[in-house]
N, C-alpha and C positions, 0 to 999 in steps of 0.2 A: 243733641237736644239741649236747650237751654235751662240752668239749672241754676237755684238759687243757694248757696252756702252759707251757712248763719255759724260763728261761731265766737261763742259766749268765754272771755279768758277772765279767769278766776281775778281779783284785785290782790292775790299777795302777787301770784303770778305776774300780774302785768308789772304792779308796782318793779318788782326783780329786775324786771327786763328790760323797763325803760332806764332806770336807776344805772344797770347796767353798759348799755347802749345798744340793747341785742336786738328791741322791740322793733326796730324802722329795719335792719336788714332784715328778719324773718320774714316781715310783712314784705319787703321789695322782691324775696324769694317765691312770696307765696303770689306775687302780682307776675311775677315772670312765669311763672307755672299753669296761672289761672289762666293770664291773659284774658280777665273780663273785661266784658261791655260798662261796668259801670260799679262800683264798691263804695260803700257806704260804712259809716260810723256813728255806733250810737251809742248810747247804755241800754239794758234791757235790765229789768231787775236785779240794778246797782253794779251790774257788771260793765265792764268794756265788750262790746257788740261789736262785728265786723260781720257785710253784708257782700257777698260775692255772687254777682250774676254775671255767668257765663257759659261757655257750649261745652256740654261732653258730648267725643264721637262714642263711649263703650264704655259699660260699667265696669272692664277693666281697671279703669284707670283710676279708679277713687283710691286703691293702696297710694301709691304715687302722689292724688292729688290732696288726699285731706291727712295721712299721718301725721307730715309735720303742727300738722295744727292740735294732734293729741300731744304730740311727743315734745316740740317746744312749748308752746303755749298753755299746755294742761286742759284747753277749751273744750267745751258743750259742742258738740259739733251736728250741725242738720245739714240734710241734701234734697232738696223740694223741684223736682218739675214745674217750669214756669212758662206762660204767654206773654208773650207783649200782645196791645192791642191789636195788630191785623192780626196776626193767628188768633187770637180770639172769637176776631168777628169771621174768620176762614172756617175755623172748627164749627160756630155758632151757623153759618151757612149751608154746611156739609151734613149737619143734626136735622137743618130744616129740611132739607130737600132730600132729606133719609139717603145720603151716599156715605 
């Protein structure tokens, strides 16, 4: 299932890590791990944001896949169910025609 991962690292936090030079592998760790479709960077209420969409096969795997992002990073961490537009309009199809 495709899944959206938001996660929010505190600014001493990040400040540490970049300072350090920890912040580019973590993130390279957590990009060989995710393997998503597409990751994004922002801030979200003054924090450093990082947006990860990609496929889980089983909710096993969230130990595996989002700890390091408590345990290095300190981050806010979310996991949201997500469509791209044709499943959108597949699901919105399947609603209509009540299957």
């Amino acid at each position: 299932m495709r899944m959206v991962l938001t996660a929010r690292i505190p600014t001493r936090t990040g400040n540490e890590l970049i300072q350090s030079g920890q912040l580019s592998k973590i993130m390279e760790s957590a990009f060989a791990a995710l393997q998503p479709e597409a990751a994004y960077f922002t801030l979200d209420d003054g924090e450093r944001t990082a947006f990860f969409y990609f496929d889980m096969r089983e909710s096993s795997q969230m130990p595996t896949l989002l700890e390091s992002f408590f345990m290095d990073l300190n981050a806010k961490v979310s996991l949201r169910p997500v469509m791209n537009a044709a499943e959108w309009r597949t699901g919105l199809s399947e609603l209509m025609s009540g299957t």
